[in-house]
DSSP file (Angstrom, degrees, kcal/mol; ACC not computed):
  #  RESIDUE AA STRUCTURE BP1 BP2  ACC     N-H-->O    O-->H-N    N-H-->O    O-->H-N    TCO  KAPPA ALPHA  PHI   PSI    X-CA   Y-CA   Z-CA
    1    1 A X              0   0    0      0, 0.0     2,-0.4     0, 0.0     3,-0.0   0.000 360.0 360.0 360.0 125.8    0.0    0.0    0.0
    2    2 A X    >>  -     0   0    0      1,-0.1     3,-2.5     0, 0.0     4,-0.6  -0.919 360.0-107.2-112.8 141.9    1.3    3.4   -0.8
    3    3 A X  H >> S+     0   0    0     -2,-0.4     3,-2.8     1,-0.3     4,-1.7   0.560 116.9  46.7 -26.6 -57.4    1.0    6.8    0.5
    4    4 A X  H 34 S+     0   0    0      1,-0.3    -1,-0.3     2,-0.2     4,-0.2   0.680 108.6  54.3 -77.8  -0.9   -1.3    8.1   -2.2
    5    5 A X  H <4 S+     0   0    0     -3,-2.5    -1,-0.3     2,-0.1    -2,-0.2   0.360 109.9  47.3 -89.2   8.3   -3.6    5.1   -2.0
    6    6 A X  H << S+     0   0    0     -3,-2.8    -2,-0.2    -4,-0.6    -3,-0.1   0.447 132.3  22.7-104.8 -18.8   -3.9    5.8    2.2
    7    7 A X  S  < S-     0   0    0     -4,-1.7     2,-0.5     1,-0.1     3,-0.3   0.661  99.6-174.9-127.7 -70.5   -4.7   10.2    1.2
    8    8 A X    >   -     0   0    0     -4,-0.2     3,-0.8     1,-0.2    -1,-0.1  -0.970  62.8  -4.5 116.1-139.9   -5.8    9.5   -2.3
    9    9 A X  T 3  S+     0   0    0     -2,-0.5     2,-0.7     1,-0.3     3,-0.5   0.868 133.9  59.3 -78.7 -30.7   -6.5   12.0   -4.3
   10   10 A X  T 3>  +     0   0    0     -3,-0.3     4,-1.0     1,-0.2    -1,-0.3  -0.070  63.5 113.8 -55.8  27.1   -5.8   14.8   -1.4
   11   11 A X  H X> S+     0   0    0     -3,-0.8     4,-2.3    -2,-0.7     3,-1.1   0.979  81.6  45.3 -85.0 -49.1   -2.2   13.7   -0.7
   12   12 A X  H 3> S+     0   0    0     -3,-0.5     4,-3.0     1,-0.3     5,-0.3   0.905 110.1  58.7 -73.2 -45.4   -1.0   17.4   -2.1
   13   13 A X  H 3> S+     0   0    0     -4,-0.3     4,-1.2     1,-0.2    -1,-0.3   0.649 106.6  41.3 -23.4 -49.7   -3.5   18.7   -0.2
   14   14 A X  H <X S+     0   0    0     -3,-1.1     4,-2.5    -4,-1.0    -2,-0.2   0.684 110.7  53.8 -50.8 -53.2   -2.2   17.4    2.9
   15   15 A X  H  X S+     0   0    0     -4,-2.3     4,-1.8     2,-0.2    -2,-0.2   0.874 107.1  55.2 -64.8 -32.9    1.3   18.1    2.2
   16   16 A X  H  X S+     0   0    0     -4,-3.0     4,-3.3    -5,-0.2     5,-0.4   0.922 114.4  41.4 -80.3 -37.4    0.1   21.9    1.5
   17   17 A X  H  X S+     0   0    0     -4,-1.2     4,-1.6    -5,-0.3     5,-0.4   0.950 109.9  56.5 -64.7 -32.8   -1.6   22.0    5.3
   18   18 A X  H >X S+     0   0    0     -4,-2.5     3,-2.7     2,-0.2     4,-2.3   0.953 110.6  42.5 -61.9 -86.5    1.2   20.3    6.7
   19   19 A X  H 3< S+     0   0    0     -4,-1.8     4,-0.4     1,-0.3    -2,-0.2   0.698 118.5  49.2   4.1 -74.7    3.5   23.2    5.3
   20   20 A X  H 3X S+     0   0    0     -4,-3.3     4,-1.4     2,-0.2    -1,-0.3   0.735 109.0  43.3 -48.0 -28.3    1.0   25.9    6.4
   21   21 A X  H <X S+     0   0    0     -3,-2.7     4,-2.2    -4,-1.6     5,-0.4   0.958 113.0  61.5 -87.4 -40.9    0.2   25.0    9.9
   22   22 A X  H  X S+     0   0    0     -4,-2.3     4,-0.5    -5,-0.4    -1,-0.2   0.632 112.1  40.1 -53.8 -15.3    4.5   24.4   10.2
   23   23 A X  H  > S+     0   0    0     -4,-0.4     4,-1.6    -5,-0.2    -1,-0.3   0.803 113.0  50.1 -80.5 -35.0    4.8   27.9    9.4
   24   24 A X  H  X S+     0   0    0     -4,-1.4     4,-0.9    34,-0.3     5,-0.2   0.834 122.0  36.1 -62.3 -33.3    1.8   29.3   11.5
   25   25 A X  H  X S+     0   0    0     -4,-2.2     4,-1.9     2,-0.2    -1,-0.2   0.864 115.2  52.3 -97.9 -35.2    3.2   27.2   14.7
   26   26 A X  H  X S+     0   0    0     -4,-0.5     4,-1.9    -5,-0.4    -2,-0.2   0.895 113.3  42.5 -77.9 -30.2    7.0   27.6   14.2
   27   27 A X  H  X S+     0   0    0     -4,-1.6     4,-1.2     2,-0.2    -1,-0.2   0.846 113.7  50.6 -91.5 -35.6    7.0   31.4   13.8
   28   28 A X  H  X S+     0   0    0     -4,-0.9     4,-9.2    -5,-0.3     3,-0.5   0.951 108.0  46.7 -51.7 -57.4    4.7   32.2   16.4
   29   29 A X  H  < S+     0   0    0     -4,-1.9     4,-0.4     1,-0.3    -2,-0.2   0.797 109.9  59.8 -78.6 -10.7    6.1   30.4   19.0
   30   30 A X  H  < S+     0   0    0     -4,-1.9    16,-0.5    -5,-0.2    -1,-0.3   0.881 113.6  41.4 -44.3 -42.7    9.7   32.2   17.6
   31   31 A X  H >< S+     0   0    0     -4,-1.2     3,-0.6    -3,-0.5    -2,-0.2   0.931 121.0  39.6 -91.5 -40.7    8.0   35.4   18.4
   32   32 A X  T 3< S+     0   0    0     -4,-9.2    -1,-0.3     1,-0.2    -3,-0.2   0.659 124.5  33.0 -83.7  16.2    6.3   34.4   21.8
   33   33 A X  T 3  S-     0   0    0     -4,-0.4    -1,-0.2    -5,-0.4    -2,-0.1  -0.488  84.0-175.5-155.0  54.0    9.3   32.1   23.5
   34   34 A X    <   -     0   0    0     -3,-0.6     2,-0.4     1,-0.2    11,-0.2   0.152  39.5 -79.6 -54.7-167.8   12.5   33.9   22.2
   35   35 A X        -     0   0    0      9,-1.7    -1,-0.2     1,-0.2    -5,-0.0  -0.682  36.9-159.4-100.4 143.6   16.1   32.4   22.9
   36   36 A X  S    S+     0   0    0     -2,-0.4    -1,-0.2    -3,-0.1     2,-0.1   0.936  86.7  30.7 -83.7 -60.9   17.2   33.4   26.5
   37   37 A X  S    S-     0   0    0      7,-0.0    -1,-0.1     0, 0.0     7,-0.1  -0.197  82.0-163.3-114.2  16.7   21.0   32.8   26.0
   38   38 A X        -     0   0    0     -2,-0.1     2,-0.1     6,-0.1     3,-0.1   0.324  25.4-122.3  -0.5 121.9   22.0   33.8   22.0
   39   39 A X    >   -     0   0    0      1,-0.2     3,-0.6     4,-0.1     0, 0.0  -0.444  54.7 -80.6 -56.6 168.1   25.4   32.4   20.8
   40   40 A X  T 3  S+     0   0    0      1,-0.3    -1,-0.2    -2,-0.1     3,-0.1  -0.234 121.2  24.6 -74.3 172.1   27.2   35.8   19.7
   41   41 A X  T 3  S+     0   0    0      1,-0.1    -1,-0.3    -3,-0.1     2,-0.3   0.680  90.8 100.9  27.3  52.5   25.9   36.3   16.6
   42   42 A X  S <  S-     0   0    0     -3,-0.6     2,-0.2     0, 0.0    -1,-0.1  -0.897  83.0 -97.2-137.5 139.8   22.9   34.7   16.4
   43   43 A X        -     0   0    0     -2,-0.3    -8,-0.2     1,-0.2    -4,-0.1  -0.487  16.9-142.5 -68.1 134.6   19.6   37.3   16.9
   44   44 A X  S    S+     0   0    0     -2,-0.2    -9,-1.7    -6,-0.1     2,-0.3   0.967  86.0  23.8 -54.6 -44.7   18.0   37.5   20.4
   45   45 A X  S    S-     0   0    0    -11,-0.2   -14,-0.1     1,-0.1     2,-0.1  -0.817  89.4-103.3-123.0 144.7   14.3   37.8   18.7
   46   46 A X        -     0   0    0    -16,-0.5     2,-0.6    -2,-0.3    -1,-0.1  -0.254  48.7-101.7 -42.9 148.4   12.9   36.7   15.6
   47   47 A X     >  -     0   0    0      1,-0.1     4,-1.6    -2,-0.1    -1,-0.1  -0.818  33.5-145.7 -93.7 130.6   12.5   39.8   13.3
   48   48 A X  H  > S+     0   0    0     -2,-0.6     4,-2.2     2,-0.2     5,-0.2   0.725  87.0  62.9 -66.6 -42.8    8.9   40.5   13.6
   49   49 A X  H  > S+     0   0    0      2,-0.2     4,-3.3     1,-0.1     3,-0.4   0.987 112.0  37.0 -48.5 -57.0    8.2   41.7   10.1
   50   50 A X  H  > S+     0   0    0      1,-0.3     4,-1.2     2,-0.2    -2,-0.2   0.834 115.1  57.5 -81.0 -20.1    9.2   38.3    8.4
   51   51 A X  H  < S+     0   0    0     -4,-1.6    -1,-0.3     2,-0.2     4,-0.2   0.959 107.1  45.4 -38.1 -67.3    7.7   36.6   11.3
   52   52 A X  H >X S+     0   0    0     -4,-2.2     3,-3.5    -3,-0.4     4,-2.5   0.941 113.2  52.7 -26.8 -80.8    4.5   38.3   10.6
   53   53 A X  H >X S+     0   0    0     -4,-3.3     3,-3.7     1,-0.3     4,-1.1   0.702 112.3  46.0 -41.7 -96.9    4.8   37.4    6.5
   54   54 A X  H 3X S+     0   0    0     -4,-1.2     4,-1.0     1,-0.3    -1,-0.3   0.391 108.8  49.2 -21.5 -24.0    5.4   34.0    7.2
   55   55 A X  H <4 S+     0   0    0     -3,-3.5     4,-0.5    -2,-0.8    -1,-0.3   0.625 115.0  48.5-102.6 -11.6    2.5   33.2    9.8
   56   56 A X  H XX S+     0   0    0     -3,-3.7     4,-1.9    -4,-2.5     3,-1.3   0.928 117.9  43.0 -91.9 -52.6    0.0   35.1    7.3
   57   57 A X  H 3X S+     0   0    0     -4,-1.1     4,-3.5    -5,-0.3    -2,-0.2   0.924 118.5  43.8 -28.0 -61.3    1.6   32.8    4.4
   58   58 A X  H 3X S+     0   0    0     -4,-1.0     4,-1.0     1,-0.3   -34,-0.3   0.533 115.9  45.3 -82.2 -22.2    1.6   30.0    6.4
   59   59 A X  H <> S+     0   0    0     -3,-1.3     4,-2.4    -4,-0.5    -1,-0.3   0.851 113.6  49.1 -97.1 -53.8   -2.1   30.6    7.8
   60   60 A X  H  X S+     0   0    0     -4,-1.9     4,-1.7     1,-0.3    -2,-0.2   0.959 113.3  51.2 -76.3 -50.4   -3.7   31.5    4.1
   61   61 A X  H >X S+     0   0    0     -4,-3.5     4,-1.8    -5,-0.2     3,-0.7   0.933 109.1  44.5 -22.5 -73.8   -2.1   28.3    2.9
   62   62 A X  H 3X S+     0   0    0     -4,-1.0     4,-1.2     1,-0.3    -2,-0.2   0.788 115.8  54.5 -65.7 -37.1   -3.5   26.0    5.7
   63   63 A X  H 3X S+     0   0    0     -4,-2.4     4,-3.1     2,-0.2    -1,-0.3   0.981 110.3  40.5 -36.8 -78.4   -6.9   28.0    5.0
   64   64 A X  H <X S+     0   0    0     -4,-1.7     4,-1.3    -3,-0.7    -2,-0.2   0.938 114.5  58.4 -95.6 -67.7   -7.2   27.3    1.1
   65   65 A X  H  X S+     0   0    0     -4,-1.8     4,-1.3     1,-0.3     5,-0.3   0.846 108.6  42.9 -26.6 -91.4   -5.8   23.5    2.0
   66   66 A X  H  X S+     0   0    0     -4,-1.2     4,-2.8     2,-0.3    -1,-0.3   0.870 109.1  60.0 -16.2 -67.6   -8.8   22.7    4.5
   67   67 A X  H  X S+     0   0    0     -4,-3.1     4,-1.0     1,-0.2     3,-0.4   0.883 110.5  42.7 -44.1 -77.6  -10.9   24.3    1.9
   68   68 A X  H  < S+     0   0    0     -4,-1.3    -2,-0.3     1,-0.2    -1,-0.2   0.694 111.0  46.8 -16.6 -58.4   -9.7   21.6   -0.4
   69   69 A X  H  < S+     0   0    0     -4,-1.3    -1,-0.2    -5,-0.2    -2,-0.1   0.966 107.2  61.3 -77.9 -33.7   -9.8   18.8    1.4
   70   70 A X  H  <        0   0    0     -4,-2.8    -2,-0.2    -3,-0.4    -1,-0.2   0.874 360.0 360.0  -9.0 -66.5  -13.5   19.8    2.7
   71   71 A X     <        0   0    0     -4,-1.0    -1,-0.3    -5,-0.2    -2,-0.2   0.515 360.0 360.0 -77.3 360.0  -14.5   19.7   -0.8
């Protein structure tokens, strides 16, 4: 049995929610739980703008995905 006979015709579908909700969760929880202790040169905080971009990507993705498999 192989993957696309277990999601079928929704396997891309899947892959595109998977994608989305990993942006939506990983960048948030950058922004709310920053690093205590930075190596030198490494950023204390996420930069907020591309944070931002990325959790709206990552959110409109996971959106349009759902719709999809829904239908």
């Amino acid at each position: 049995m192989t993957i696309e006979d277990m999601l079928g015709e929704n396997f891309l579908a899947f892959l595109l929610l998977a994608l989305g909700a990993s942006l939506v969760v990983g960048n948030g929880l950058a922004l709310l739980r920053p690093r205590q202790d930075p190596v030198s040169g490494e950023l204390q905080r996420a930069p907020l703008g591309r944070s931002l971009i990325q959790i709206t990507i990552g959110a409109v993705a996971s959106v349009w995905a759902l719709a999809t498999i829904a239908t």
